[in-house]
N, CA, C and O atoms as a GROMACS GRO file, in nm:
protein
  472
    1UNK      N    1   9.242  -4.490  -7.801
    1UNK     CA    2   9.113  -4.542  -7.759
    1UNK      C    3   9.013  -4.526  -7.873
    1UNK      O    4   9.012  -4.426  -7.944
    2UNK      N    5   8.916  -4.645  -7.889
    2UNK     CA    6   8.818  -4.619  -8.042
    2UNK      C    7   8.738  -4.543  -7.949
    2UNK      O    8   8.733  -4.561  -7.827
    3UNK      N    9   8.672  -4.453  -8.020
    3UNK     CA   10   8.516  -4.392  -7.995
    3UNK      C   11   8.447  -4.458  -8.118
    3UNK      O   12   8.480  -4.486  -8.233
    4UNK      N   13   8.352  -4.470  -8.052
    4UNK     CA   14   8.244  -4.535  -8.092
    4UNK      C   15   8.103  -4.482  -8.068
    4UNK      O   16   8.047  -4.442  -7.966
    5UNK      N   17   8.051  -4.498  -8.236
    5UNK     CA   18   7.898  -4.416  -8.244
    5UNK      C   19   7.811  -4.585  -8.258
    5UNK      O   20   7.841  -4.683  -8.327
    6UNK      N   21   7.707  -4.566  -8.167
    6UNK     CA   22   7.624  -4.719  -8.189
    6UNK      C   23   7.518  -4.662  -8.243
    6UNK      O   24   7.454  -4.578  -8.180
    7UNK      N   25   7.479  -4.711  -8.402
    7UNK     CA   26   7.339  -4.680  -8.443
    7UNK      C   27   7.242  -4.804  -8.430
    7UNK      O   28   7.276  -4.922  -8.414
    8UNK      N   29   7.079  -4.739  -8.443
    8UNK     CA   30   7.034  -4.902  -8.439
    8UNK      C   31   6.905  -4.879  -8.507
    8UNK      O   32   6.839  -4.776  -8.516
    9UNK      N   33   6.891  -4.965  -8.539
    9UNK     CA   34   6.740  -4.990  -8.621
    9UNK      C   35   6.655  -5.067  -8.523
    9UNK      O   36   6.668  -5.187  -8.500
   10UNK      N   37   6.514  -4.943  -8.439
   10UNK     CA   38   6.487  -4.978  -8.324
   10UNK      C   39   6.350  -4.862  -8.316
   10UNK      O   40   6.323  -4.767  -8.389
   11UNK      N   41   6.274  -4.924  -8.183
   11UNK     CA   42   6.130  -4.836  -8.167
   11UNK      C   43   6.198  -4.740  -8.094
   11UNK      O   44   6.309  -4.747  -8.043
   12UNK      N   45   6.086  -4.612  -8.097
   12UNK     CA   46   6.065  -4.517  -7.968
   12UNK      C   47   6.120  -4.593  -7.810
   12UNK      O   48   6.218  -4.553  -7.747
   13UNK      N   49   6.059  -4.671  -7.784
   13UNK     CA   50   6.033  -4.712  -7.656
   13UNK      C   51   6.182  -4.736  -7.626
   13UNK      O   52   6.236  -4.656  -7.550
   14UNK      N   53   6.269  -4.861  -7.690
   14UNK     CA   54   6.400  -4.878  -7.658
   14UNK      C   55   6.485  -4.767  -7.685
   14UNK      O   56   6.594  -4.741  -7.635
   15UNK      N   57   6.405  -4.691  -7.790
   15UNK     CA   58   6.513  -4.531  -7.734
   15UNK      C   59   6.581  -4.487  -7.640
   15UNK      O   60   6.697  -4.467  -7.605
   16UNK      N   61   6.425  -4.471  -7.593
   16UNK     CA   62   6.386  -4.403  -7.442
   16UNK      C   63   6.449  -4.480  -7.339
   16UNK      O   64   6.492  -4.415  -7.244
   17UNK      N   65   6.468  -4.630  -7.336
   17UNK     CA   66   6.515  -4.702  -7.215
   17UNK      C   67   6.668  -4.681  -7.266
   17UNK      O   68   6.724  -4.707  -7.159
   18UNK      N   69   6.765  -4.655  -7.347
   18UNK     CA   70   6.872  -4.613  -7.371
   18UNK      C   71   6.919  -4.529  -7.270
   18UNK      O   72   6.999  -4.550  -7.179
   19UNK      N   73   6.843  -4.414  -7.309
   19UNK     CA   74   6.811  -4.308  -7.254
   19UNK      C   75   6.856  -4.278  -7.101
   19UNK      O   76   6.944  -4.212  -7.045
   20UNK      N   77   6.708  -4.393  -7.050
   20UNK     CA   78   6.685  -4.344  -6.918
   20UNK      C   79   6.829  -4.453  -6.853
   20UNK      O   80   6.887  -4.443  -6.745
   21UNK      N   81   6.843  -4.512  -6.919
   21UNK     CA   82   6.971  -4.622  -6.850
   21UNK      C   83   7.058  -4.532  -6.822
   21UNK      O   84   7.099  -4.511  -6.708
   22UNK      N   85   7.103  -4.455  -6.949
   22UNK     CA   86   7.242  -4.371  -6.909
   22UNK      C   87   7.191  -4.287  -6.818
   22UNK      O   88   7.267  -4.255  -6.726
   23UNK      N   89   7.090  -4.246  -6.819
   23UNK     CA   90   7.067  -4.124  -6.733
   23UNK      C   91   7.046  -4.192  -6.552
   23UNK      O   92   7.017  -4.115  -6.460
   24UNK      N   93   7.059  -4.278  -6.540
   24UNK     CA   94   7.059  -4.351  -6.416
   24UNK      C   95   7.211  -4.430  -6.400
   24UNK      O   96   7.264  -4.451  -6.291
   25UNK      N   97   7.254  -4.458  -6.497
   25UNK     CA   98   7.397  -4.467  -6.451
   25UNK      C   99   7.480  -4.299  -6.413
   25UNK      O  100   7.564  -4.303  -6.323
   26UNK      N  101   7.461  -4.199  -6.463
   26UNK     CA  102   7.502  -4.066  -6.459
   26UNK      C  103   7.449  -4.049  -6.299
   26UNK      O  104   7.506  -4.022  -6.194
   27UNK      N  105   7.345  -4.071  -6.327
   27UNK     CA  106   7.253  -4.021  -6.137
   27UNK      C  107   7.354  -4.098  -5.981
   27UNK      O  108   7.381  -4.063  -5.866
   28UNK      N  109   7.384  -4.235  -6.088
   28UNK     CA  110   7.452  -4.305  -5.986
   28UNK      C  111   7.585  -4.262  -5.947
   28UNK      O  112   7.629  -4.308  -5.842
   29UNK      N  113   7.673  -4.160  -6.032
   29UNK     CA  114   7.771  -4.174  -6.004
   29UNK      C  115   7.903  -4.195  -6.173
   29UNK      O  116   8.016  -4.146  -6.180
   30UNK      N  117   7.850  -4.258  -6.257
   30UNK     CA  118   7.850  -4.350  -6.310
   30UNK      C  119   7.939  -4.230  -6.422
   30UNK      O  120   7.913  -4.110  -6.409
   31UNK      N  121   8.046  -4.277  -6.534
   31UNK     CA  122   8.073  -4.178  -6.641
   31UNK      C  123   8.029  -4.230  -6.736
   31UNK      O  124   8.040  -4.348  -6.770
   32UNK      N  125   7.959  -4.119  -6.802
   32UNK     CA  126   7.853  -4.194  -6.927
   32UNK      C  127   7.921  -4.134  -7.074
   32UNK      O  128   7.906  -4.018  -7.116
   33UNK      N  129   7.972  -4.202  -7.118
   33UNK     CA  130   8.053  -4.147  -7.236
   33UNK      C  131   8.023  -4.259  -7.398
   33UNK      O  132   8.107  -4.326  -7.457
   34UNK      N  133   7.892  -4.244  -7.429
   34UNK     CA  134   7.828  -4.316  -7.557
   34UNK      C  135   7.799  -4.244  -7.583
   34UNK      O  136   7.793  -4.137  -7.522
   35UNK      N  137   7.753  -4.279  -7.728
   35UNK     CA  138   7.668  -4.191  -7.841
   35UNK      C  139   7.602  -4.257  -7.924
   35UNK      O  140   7.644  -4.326  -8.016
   36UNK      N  141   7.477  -4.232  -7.887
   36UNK     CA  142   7.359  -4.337  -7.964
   36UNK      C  143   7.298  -4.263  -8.116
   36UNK      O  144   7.288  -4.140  -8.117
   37UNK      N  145   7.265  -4.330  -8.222
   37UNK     CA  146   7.140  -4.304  -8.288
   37UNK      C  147   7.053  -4.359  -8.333
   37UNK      O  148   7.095  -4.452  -8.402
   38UNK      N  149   6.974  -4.355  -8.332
   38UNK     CA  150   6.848  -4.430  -8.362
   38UNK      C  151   6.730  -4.421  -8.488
   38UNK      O  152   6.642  -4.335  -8.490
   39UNK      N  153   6.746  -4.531  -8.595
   39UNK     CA  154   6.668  -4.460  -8.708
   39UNK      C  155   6.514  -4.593  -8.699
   39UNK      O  156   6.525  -4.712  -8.671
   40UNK      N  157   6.419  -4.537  -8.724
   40UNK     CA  158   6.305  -4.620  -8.730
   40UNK      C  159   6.287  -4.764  -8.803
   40UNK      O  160   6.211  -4.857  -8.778
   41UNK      N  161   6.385  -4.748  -8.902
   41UNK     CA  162   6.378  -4.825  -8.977
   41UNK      C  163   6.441  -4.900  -9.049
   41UNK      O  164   6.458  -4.811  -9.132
   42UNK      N  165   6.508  -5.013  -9.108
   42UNK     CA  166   6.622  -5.037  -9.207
   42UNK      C  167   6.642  -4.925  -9.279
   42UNK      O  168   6.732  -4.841  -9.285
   43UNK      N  169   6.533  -4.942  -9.335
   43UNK     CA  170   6.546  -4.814  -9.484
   43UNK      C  171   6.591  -4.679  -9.418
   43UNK      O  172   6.679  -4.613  -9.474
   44UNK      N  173   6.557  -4.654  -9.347
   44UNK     CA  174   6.629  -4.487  -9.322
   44UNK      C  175   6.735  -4.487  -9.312
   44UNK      O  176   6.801  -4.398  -9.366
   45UNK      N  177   6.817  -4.626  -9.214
   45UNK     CA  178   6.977  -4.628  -9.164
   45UNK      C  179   7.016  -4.620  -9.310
   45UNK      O  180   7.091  -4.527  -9.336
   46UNK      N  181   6.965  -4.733  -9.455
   46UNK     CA  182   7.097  -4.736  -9.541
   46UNK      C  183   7.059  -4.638  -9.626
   46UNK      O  184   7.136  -4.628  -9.722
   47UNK      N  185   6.938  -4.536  -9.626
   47UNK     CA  186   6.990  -4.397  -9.705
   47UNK      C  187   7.040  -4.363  -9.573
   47UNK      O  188   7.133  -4.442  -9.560
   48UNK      N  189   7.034  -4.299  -9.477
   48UNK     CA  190   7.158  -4.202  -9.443
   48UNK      C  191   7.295  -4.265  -9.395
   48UNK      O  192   7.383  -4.190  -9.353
   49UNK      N  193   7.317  -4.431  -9.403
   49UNK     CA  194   7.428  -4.424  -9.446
   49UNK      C  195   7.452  -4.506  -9.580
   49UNK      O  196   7.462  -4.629  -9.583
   50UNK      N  197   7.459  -4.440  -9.667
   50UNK     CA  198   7.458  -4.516  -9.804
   50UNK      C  199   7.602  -4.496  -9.784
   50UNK      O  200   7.652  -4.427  -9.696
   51UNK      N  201   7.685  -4.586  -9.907
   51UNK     CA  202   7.798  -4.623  -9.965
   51UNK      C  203   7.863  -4.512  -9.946
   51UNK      O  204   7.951  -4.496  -9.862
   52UNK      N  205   7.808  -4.403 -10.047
   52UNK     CA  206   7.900  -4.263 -10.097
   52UNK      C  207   7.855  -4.180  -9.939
   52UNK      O  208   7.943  -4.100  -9.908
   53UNK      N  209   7.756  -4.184  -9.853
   53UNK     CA  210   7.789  -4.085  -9.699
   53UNK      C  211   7.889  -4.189  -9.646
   53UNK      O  212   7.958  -4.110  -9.582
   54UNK      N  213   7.929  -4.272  -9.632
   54UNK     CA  214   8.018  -4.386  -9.549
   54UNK      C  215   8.145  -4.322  -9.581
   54UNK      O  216   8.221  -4.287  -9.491
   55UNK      N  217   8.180  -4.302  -9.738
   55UNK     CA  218   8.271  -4.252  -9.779
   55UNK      C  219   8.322  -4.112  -9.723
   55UNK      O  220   8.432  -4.089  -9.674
   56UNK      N  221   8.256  -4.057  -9.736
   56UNK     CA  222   8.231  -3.866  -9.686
   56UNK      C  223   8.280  -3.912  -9.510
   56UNK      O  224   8.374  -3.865  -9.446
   57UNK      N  225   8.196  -4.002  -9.473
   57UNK     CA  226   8.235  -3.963  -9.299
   57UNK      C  227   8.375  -4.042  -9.290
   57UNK      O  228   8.437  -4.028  -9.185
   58UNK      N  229   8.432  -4.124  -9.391
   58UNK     CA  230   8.548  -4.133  -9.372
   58UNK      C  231   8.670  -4.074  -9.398
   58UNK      O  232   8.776  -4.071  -9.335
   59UNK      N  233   8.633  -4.027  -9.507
   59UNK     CA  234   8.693  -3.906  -9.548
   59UNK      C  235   8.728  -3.835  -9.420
   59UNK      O  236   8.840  -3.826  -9.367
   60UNK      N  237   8.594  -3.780  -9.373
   60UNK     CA  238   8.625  -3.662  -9.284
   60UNK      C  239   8.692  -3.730  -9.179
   60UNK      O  240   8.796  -3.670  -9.154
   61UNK      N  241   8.678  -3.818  -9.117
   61UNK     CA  242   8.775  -3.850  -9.032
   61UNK      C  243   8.920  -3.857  -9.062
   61UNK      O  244   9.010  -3.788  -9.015
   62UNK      N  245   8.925  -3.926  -9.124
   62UNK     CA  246   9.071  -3.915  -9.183
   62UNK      C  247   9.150  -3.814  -9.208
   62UNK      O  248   9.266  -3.810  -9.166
   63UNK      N  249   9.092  -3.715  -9.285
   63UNK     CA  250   9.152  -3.564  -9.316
   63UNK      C  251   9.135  -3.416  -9.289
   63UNK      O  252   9.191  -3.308  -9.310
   64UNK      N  253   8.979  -3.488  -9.205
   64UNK     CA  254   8.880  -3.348  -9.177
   64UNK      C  255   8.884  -3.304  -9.285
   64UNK      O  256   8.938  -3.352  -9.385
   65UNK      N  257   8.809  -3.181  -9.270
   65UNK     CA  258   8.760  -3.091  -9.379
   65UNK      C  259   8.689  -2.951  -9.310
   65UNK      O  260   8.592  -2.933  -9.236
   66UNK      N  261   8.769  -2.882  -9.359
   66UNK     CA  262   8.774  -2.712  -9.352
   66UNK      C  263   8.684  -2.625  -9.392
   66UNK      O  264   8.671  -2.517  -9.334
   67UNK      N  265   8.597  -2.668  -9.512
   67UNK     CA  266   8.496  -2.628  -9.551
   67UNK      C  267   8.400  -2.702  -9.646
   67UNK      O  268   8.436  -2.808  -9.698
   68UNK      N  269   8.277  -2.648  -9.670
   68UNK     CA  270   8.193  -2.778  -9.778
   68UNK      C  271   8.270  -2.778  -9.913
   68UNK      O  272   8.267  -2.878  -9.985
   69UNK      N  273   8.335  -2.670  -9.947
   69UNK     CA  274   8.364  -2.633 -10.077
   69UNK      C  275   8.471  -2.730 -10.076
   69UNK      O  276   8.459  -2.823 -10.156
   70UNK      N  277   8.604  -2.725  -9.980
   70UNK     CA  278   8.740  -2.837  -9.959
   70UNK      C  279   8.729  -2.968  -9.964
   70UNK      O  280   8.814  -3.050 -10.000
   71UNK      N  281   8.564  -2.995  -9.904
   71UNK     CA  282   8.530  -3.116  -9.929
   71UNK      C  283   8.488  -3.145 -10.035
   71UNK      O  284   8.518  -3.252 -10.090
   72UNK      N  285   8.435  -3.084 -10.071
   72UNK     CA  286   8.330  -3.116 -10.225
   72UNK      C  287   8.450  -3.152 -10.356
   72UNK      O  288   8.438  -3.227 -10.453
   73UNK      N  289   8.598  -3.041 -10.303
   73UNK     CA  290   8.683  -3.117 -10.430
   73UNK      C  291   8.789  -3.182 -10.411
   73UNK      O  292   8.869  -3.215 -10.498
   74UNK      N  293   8.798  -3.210 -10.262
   74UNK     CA  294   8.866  -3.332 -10.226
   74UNK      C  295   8.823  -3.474 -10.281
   74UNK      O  296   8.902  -3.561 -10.317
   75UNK      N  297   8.631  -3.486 -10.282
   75UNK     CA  298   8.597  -3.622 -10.293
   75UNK      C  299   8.575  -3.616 -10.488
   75UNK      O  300   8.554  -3.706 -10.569
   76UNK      N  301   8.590  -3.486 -10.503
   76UNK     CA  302   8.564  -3.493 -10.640
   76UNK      C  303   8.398  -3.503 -10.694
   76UNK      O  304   8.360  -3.560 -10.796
   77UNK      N  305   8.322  -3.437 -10.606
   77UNK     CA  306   8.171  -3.440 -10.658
   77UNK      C  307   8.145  -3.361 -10.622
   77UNK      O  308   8.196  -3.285 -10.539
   78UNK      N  309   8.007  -3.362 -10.709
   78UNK     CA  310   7.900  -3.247 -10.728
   78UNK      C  311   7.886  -3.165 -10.574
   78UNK      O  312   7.884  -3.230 -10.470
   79UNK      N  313   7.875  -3.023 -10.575
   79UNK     CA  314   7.869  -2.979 -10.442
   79UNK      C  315   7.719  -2.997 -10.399
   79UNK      O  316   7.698  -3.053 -10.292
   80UNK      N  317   7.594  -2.945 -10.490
   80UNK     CA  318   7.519  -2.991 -10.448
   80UNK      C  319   7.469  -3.147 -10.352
   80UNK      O  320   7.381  -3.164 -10.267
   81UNK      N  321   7.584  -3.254 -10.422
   81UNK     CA  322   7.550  -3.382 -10.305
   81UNK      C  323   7.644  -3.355 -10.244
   81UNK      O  324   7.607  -3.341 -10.127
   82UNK      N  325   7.688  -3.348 -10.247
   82UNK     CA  326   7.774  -3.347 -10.089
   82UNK      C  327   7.697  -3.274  -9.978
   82UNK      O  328   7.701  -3.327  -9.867
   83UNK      N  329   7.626  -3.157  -9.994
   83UNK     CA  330   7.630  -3.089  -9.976
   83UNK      C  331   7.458  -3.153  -9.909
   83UNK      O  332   7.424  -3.102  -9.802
   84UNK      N  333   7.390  -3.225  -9.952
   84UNK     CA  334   7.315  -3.315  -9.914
   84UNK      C  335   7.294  -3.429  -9.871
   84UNK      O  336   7.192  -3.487  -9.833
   85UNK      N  337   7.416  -3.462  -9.881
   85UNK     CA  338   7.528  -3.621  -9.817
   85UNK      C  339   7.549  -3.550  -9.632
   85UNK      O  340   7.524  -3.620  -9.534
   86UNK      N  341   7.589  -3.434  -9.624
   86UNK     CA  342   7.667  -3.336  -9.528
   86UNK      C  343   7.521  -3.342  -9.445
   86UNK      O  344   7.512  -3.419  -9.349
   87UNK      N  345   7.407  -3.257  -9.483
   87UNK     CA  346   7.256  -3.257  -9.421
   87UNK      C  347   7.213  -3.340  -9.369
   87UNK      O  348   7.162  -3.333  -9.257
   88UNK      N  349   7.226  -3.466  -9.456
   88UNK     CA  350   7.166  -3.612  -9.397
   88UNK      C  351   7.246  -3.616  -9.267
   88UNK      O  352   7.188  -3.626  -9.159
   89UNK      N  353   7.404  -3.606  -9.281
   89UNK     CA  354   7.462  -3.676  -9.218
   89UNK      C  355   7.453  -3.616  -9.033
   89UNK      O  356   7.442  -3.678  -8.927
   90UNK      N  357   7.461  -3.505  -9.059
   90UNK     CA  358   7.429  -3.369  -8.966
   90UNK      C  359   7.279  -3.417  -8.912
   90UNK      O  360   7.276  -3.473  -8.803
   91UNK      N  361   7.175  -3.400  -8.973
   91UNK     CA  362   7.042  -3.445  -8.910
   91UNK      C  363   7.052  -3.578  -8.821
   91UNK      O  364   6.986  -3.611  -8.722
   92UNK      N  365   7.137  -3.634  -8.878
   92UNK     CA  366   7.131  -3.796  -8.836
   92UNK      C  367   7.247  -3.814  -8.693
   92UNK      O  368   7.274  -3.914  -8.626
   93UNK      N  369   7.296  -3.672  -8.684
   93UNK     CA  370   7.399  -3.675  -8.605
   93UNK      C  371   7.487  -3.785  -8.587
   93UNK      O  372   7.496  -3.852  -8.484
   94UNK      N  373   7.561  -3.804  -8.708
   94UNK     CA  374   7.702  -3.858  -8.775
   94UNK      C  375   7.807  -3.772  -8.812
   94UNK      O  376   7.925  -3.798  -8.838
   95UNK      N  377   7.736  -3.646  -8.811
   95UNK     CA  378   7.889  -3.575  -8.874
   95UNK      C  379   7.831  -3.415  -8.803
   95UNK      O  380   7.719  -3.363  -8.811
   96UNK      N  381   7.977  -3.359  -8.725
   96UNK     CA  382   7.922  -3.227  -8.628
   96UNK      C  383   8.021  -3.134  -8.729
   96UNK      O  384   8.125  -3.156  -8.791
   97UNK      N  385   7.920  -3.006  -8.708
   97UNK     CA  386   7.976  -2.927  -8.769
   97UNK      C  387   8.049  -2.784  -8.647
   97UNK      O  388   7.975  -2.722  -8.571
   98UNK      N  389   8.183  -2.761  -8.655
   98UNK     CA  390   8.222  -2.659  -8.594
   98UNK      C  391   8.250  -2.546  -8.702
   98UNK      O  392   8.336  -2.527  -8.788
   99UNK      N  393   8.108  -2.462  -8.646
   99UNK     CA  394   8.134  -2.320  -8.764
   99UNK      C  395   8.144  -2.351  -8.898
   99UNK      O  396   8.031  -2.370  -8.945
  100UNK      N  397   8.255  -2.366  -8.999
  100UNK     CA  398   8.268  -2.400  -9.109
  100UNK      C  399   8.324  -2.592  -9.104
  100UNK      O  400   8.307  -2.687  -9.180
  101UNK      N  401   8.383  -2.577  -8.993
  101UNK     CA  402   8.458  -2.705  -9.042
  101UNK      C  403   8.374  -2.847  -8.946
  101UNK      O  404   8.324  -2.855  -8.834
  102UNK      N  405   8.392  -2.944  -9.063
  102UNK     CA  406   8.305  -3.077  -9.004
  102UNK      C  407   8.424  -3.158  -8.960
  102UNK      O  408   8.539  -3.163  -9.004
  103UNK      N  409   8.361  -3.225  -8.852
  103UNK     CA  410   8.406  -3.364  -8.795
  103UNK      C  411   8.316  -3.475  -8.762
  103UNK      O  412   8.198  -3.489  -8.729
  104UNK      N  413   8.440  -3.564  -8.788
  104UNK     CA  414   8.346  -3.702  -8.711
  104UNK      C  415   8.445  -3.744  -8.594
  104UNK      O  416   8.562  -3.782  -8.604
  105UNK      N  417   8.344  -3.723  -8.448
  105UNK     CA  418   8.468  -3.756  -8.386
  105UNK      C  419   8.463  -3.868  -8.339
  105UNK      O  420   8.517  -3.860  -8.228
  106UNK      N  421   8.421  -3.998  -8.364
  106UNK     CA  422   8.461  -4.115  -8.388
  106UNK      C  423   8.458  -4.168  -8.481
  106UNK      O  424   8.388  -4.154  -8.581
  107UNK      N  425   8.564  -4.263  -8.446
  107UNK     CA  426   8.634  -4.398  -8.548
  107UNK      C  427   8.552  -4.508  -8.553
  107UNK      O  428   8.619  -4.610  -8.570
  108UNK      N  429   8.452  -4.526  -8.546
  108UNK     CA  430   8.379  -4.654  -8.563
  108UNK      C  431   8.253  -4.637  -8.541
  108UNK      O  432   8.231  -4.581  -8.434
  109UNK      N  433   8.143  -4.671  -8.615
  109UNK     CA  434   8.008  -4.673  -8.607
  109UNK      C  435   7.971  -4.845  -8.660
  109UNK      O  436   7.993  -4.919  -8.757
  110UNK      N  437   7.885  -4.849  -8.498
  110UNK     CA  438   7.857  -5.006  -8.436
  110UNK      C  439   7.750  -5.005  -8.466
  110UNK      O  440   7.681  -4.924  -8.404
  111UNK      N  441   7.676  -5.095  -8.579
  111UNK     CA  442   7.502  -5.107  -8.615
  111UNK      C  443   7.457  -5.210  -8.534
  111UNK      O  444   7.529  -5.294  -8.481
  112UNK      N  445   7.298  -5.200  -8.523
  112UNK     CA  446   7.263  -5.331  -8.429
  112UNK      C  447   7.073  -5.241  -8.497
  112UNK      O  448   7.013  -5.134  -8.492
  113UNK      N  449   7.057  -5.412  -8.564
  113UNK     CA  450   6.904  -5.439  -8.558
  113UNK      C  451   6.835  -5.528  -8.479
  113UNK      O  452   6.856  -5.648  -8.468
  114UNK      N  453   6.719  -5.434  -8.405
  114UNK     CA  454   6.617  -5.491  -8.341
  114UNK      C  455   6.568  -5.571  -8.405
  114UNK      O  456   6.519  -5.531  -8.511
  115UNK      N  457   6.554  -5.749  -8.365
  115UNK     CA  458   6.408  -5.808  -8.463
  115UNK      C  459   6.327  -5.804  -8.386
  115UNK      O  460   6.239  -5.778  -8.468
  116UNK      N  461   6.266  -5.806  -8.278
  116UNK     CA  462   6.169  -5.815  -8.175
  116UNK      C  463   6.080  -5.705  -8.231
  116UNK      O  464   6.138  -5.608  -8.279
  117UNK      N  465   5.899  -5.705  -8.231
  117UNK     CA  466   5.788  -5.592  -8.227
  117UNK      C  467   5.881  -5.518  -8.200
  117UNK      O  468   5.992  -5.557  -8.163
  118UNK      N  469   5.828  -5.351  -8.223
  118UNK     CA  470   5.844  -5.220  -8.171
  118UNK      C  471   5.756  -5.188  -8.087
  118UNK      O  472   5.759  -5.076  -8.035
   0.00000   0.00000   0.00000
């Protein structure tokens, strides 16, 4: 089965109706099993997912990774970015960290831009 992360380039407001949808399908009865994120803006989605984090969260899916250090010379770079590739990705909740070791636990991240006002 894919899991699937849906990000979107989108206001507050359709956040919130995300939100309250699942939370009224859950009320109903309903199994609510998505995972949303939401960045304000174009520009925020393609720095936190630029080229080289796309790489990293595929990486980690593919092979996981045990620690920042395993990762850092698996992909063959600087630990400092990675290591700020890892932050972004974590803030942005794309990549979870258990204790030392990161995952992504889905296989596919679904983009969708709002054109409509915010």
């Amino acid at each position: 089965m894919t899991k699937k992360i849906q990000v979107h380039v989108d206001g507050l407001a359709e956040m919130g109706n995300r939100f309250a949808a699942a939370w009224h399908r859950a009320q109903a009865g309903a199994a609510v099993d998505e995972a949303h994120v939401t960045f304000l803006s174009f520009q925020a989605m393609t720095e936190t997912l630029s080229p080289r984090r796309l790489e990293l969260l595929r990486y980690v899916r593919q092979h996981g990774a045990a620690s920042m250090r395993g990762l850092t010379t698996s992909l063959g770079r600087d630990y400092k970015n990675v290591h700020q590739d890892v932050s972004a990705l974590e803030a942005g909740g794309l990549l979870v960290r258990e204790g030392r070791r990161l995952a992504t636990p889905w296989n596919e991240v679904q983009a969708s831009i709002n054109l409509a006002p915010a």
